[in-house]
Residue, then its C-alpha position, 0 to 999 in steps of 0.5 A: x500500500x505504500x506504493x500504490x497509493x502514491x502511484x495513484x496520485x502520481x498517475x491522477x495528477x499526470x492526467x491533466x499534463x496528458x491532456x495539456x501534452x495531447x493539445x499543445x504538442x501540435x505548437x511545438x515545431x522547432x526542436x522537438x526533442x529538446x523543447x519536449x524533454x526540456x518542458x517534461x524535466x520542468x513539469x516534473x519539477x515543479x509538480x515535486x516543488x508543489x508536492x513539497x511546498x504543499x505538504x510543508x504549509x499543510x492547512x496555512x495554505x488551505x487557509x489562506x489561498x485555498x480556491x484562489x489557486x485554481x484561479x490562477x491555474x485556469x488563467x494561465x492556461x486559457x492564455x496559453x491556449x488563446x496564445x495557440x490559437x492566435x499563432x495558428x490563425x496568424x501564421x506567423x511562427x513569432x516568439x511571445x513570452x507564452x510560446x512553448x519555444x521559450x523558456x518562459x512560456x515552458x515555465x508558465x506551463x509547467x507552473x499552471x500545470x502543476x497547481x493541482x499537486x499543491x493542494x494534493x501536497x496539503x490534503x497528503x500532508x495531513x494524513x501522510x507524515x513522509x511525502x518523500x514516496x509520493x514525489x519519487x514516485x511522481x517525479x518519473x510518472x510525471x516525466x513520462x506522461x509529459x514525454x509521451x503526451x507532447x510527442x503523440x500531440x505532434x504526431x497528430x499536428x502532422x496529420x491535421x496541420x494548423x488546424x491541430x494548433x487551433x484544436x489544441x488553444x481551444x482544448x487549452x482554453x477549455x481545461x482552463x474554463x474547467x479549472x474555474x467549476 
């Protein structure tokens, strides 16, 4: 039991970078193995980082931000997605901040899609006392389905084209209007 409830975790927290990973690979041209690998390693991190952070401040966090995170999180990738969409229907491959070929848009990612290990961090620590299984566990899962999620989503953007971009920013802004209900 002391594995499986931390891979559960680990593979119910993956499911929203799948998700992400199927609708933004397609934006990913440049560099693929790089950027993927790059974006994977980040993803990881930072759902380790908010495991921690979650775990460590347990019920002031609950407290004192509570909801308001996930506000956030559906802010950040509503904007991703209409940046996708933006890039798509333009044509113009420019690099904005919230491009995925930029550090900083990868970082953006990697935060908005890792809000939900935060609040998992704070429930795991009030019943837990070591999260150390669960981000070992986590860190590797993330990195795998962050991998495996962005390659498949390019492959579907070879067979649809620009139209897959569009597809993708609009599945973005989705899951951001999903975060807010």
């Amino acid at each position: 039991m002391e594995v499986l409830l931390p891979l559960i975790i680990a593979l119910g927290l993956a499911m929203d970078i799948c998700a992400i990973g199927l609708s933004s690979g397609a934006a990913i041209q440049k560099d693929r193995s790089m950027i993927i690998t790059r974006i994977a390693f980040l993803v990881a991190l930072f759902h380790a980082l908010m495991l921690i952070c979650g775990w460590s401040f347990g019920f002031f966090i609950s407290e004192y931000i509570g909801e308001k995170t996930k506000y956030v999180a559906a802010f950040l990738l509503m904007l991703i997605g209409a940046n996708m969409v933006r890039e798509a229907l333009s044509g113009n491959e420019e690099q904005t901040f919230l491009s995925l070929h930029m550090w900083s848009g990868q970082i953006i990612l990697a935060f908005a899609s890792s809000i939900d290990a935060l609040a998992v961090g704070v429930s795991y620590g009030v019943v837990h006392n070591n999260v150390l299984p669960l981000v070992l566990i986590t860190i590797p899962t993330i990195l795998i389905a962050t991998a495996a999620a962005f390659w498949l989503g390019g492959k579907i953007s070879k067979i649809f084209g620009k139209h897959a971009n569009i597809w993708g920013g609009v599945v973005l802004i989705l899951i951001g209007i999903f975060f807010l209900f």
